[in-house]
N, C-alpha and C positions, 0 to 999 in steps of 0.2 A: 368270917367275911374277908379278911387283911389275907387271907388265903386263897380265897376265890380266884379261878380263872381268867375272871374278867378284869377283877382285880392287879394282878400278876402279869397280865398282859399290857395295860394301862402303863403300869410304873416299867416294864422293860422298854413300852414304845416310847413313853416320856425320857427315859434315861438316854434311850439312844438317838433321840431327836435330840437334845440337849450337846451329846456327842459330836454330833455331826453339824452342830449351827456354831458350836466352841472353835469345832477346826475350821470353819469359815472364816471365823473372828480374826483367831489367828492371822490365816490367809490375808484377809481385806486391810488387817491392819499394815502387814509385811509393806503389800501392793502403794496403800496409800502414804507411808510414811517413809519409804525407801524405793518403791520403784522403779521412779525416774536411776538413780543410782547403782538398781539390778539389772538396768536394761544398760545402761553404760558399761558396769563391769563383766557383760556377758556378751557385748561390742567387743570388745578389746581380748578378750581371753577367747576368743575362739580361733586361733590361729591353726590348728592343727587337731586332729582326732582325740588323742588325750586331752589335751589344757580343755579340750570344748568338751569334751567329758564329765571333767572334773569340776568346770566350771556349772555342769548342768546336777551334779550332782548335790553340790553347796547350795545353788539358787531353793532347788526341789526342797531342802533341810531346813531351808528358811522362811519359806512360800506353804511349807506341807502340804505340797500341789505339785504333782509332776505338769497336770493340765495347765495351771498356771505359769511354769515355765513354760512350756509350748506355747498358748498364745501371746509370751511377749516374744518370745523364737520367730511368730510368724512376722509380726511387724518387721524386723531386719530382715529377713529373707523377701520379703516386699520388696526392698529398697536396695537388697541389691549386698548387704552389708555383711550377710553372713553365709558361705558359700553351702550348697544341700549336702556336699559327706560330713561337715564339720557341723551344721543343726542336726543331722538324725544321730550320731555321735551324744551333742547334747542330747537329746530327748532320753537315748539310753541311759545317758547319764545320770538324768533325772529321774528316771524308775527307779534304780535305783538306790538317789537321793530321798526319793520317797518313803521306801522301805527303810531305809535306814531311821527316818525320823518317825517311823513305828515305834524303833524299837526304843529311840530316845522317850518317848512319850509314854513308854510301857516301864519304864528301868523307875528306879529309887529317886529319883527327883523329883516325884509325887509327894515325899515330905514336905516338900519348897510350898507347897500349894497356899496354906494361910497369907506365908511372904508375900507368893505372887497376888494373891487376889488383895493385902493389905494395899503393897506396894502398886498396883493396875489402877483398884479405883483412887487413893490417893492422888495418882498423874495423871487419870481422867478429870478428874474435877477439879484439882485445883492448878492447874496449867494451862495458860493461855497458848501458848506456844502449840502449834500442830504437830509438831514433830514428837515431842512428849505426847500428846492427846495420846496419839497411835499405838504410842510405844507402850501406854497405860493399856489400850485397848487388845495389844498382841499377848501381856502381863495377864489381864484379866480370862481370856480366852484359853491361854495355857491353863490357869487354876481352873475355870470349868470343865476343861478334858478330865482332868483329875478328879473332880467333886463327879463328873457324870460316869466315866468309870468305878465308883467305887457307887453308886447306886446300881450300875449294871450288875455289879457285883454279889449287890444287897438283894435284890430282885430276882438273880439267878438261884439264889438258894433252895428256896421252895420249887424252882423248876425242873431242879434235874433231880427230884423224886416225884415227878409227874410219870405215872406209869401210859398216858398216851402219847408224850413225847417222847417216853425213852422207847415207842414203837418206831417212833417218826424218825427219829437219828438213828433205830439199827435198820429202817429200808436205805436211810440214804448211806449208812457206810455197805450196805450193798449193794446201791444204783451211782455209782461215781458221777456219773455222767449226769444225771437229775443236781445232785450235787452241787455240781459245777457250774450247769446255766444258770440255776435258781442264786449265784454268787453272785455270777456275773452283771444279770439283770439285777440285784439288789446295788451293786458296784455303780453301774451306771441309772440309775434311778436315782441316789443319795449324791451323783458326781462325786465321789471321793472315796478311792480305794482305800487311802490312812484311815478312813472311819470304820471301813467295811473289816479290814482287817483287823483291824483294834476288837471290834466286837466278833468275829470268829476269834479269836486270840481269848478275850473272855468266855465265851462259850464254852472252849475247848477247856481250861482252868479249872470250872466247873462241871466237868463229863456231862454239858446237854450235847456236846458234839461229838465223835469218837475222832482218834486224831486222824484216824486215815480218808472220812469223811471232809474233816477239817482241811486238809491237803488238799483236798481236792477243790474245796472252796474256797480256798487262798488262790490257788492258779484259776479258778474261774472270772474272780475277783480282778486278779492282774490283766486279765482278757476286757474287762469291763472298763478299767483305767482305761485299755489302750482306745476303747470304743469312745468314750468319752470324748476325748482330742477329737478322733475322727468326726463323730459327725460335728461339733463343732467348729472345723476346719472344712466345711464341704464346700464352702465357697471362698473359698483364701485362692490365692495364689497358686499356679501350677508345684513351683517350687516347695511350696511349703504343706502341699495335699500329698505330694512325694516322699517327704517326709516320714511324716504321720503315717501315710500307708505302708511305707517300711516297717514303722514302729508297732503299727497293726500288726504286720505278716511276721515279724521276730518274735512279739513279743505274744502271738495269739498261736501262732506255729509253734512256740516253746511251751506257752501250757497245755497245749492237747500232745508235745511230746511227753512232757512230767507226767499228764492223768494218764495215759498210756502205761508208764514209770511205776506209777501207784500203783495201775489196778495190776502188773505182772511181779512186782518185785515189794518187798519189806523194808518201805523207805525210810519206816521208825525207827528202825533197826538200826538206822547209821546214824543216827544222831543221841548215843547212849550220852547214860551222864545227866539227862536234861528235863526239866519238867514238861508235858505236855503243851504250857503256853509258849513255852521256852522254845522248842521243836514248830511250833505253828509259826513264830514270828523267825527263828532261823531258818526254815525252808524259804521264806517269802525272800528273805537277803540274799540268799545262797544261789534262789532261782535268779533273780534282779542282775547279783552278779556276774553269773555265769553268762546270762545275757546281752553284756558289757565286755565281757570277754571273747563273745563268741561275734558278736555285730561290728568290734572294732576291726577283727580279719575279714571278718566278711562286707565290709560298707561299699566294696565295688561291684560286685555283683549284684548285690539284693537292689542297690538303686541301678544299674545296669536294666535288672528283671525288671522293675518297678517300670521304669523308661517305656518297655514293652507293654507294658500294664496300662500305664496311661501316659499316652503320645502326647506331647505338644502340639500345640494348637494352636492358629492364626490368632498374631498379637491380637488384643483387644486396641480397635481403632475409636481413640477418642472423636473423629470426629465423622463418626458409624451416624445414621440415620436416628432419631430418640423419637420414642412412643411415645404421647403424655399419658400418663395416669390420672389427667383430670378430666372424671367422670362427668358430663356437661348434666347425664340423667337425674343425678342425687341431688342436686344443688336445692332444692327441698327437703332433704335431710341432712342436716347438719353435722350429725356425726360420721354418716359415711364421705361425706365434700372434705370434711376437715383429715380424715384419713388418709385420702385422698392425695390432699395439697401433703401432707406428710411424707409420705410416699414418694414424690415429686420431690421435698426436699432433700430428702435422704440420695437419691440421685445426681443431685445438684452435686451435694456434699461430698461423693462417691468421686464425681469428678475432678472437683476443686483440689480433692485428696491427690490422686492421679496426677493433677498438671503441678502440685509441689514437688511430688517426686523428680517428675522429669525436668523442671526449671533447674532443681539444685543440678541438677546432673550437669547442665551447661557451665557450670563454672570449673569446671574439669575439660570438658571439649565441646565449643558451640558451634550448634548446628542452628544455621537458621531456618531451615525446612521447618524443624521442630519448634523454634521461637516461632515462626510466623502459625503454626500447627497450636501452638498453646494459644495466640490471641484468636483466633478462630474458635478455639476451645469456649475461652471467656467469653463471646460474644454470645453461642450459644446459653451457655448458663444465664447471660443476662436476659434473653428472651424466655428462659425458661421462671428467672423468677418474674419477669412481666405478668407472663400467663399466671403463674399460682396470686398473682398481686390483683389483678382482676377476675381470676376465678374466687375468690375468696371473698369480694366484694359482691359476687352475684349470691354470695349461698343466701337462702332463706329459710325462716323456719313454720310450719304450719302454726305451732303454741307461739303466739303471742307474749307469752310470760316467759319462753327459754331463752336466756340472753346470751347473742354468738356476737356480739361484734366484738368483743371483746378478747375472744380466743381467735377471733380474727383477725386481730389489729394482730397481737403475738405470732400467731402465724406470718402473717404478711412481713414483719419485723424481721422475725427468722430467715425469711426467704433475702431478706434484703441485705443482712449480715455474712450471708453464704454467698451472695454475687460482690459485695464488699471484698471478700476474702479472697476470690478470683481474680477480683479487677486488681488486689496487692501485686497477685504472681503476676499477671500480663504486665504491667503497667510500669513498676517498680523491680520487680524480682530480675526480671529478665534482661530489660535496660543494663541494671547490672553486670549480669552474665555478660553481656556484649561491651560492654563499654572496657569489661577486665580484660577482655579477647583483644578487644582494637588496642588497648594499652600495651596488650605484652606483658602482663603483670601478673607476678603468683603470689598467694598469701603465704607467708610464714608458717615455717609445721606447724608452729604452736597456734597460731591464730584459725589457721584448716582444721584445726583438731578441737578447737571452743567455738568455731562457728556448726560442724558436724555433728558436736555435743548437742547445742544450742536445738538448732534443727531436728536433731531427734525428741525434745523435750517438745517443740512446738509440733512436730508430727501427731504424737502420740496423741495432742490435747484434741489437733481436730478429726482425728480416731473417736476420742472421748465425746465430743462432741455429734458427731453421727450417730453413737450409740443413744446420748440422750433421744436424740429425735426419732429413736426406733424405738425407744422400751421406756422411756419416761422415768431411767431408775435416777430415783433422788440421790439416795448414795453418789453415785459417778456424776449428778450433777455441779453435786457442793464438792466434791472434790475437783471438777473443773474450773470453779470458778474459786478454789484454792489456788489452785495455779496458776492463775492470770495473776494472783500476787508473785509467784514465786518467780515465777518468767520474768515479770519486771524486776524484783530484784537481780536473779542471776542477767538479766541484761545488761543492769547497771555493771555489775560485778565486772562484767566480761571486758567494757567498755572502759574502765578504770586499767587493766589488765592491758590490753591494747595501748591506751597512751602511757604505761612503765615500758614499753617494747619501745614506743618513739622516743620517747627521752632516753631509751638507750642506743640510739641510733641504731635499730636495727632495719638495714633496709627495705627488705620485701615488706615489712611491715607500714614504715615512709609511704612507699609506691602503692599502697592499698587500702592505707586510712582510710579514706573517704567513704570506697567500694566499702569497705569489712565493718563501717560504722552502718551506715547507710540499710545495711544486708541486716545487722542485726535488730534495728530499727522494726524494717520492714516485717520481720519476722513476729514481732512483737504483737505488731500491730495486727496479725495476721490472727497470731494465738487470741486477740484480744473480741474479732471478731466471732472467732467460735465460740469463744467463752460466753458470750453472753447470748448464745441459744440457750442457756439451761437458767436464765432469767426468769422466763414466764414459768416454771414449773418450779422453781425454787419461792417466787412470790407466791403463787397458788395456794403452796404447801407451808406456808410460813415462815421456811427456813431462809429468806433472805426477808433483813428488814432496812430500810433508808439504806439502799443501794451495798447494804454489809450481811456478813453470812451471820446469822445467830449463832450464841455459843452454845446451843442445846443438843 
């Protein structure tokens, strides 16, 4: 029976599920315990083709996500802050960051594993501290890559003396191309090449794969990452679709050159000396690299091509004509009205996003076209949370027993928080901007460089924030409203730090107190707004109780 088919099947798909929610852990933990700090030091390090290489390569090693770096890539190329040869630079960087953290996760550190998993849950549970939580949670994660590997392990034994799959592995080392897609589509199905490869790697170990089969679903694999990004990036930013599609065309161009490679020449052959898993996760490197080597000469043309590929397009005009999406017809069904108003706010929120960007920009060179353009902006938001504030009060329900006022009141609240957050940048944000212009006043590097820090922290939260309001994930919720502590801390921090610059009489610093307290205040207060969209779904669901996150 413990032989069966069905059996064998069960414990391969359980081991490899296991695999692949381990390297998430990893991932989510990297994300939440360091991010803010990943996206800082991949700000600064991308000055040129290498550093932003190199720098894409470390993040991918520590994320076990090249897609993971990519979408914190996208948010700076939003803003302006990280130029398009120096992010597709990184993204190649981080393929082959990725691949390299294969092979870390495949090597002799799998001993560690009892450590890790002793040492993970230890600092999960008994640390209050967040930063520890994570760090317990990336601990634990790594020891389950390891515990589920060696069940993959266990499971593959009785497989590769299955005489109907060792049918099904000699069509596919004669169909490369079958091969290859069936990688690919499994790569972006699981989102996570390191999983995909890790298990063709074990496969291959135990001959259920032959290796020239295996090659070929390695680069189909690598094709799959690159899809990944892509459609996930389909609605990003011109610059940062640019990208990606580069990333696509290199890195999806370079594996059907390799399968090409495979099906005319003996690519085993060159890599003597080596065991068969050995050969599966060094082709994966060697490909990654080559690819890093060959995109960093070529990053003018392929985004040149790309250019051609997809044109630029009439700015987006905030203050464009807006559709409502509040359905007046459903207002008798409560879950399509409340969708609805969701919808609605997610656009609000889309905007609000929008006019942060362009405010901060004024404290660089103000425009008042543009100032008087953003309070235009915010006024519409305010008519738009009007309408979701009394379209929410119209909804009703036929069941007298279904109670909505209540996700209605939350609703409405949301809406109200998100024109709050608007009326910060018209009102405050901008005042600002102009008042530094009419003074003639510049901040301090140092004080431009913790206010741009700052603003990226508070960017990203009401990023975070939008998401809540699209996908209801509790995760990114209670991690947003982690960071309405942290934002007030690093406020305080920053504000402390500004008056050791006045008591040193520094004077740009003098000349811009007020503006650079004021600013970061405001910004706060901004984060503070979005943060508390992920209230009603954090109360919902438990995890917030008397106004504090639970430690569960």
């Amino acid at each position: 029976m413990e032989n069966s088919p069905i059996i064998i099947a069960l414990n391969l798909a359980a081991a490899a599920g296991l695999l692949i929610w381990a390297v998430r852990l990893v991932r989510t933990g990297f994300e939440r315990a360091y991010g803010n700090n990943i996206r800082l030091w991949m700000k600064r390090t991308t000055k040129n083709r290498v550093s932003a290489s190199i720098t894409g390569a470390a993040a991918a090693i520590l994320l076990q996500s090249s897609t993971a770096v990519i979408l914190l890539l996208a948010g700076f190329m939003s803003a302006g802050a990280i130029a398009t040869r120096a992010g597709l630079a990184l993204v190649l960087g981080a393929d082959l960051g990725s691949a390299i953290a294969v092979q870390i996760l495949n090597s002799k550190i799998a001993v560690l594993e009892p450590i890790l998993l002793l040492a993970g849950v230890t600092l999960f549970l008994r640390s209050s501290r967040r930063t520890f939580r994570q760090l317990g949670r990336i601990l634990i994660g790594l020891a389950l890559i390891f515990v589920s590997l060696d069940l993959i392990r266990l499971a593959s034994q009785p497989v590769a003396e299955a005489q109907a799959l060792q049918a099904i592995t000699v069509y596919l080392s004669g169909d490369l191309i079958t091969a290859f897609i069936l990688a690919a589509l499994f790569a972006w199905f699981v989102h996570s090449s390191v999983a995909a490869i890790l298990l063709l790697a074990m496969f291959t170990a135990y001959g259920i794969l032959p290796v020239d089969a295996a090659f070929a679903m390695v680069l189909g694999a690598n094709l799959g990452g690159a899809l990944i990004a892509f459609v996930l990036t389909l609605r990003s930013e011109l610059p940062v679709r640019r990208v990606v599609i580069g990333n696509l065309c290199l890195r999806g161009g370079g594996a059907f050159v390799g399968l090409f490679c495979i099906a005319q020449f003996q690519l085993s052959d060159l890599l003597q000396g080596m065991s068969d898993e050995q050969k599966v996760l060094g082709l994966h490197v060697l490909f990654n690299f080559s690819l890093v080597m060959i995109g960093l000469l070529l990053l003018r043309p392929v985004l040149r091509l790309i250019e051609l590929v997809v044109p630029s397009r009439a700015a987006f005009d905030g203050q464009s004509i807006h559709r409502s999406v509040l359905d007046q017809a459903v207002l008798n069904q409560p879950e399509r009205a409340f969708s609805c108003a969701r919808r609605e706010m997610v656009e609000m929120g889309n905007r609000v996003e929008a006019m942060l960007r362009e405010a901060m920009d004024l404290f660089d060179v103000f425009d008042q076209r543009a100032a008087d353009g953003l309070r235009d902006e915010h006024a519409k938001i305010a008519r738009m949370a009007n309408d979701v504030r009394v379209y929410l009060s119209s909804v009703r329900s036929t069941d007298r027993k279904e109670a909505i006022g209540t996700r209605a009141f939350d609703l409405a609240s949301n809406a109200v928080n998100i024109e709050t957050g608007s009326d910060i940048i018209a009102r405050k944000i901008i005042s600002l901007a102009r008042r530094k212009h009419l003074e003639k006043t510049n901040f301090s590097d140092q004080g431009k460089a913790e206010l741009l820090d700052f603003y990226d922290h508070v960017l990203r939260n009401v990023q975070q924030g939008i998401v809540v309001l699209m996908s209801d994930d509790v995760d990114i919720a209670r991690s947003l409203v982690e960071q309405k502590e942290t934002v007030r801390d690093l406020e305080q921090e920053l504000e402390k730090k500004h008056l050791i610059r006045l008591s040193d009489g520094q004077t740009a610093s003098i000349e811009t107190s007020a503006i650079h307290i004021d600013l970061l205040r405001s910004l706060k207060t901004l984060n503070s707004s979005f943060a508390t969209l992920a209230y009603p779904l954090l109360i919902e669901t438990g995890e917030l109780l008397e106004s504090r996150l639970s430690s569960v």
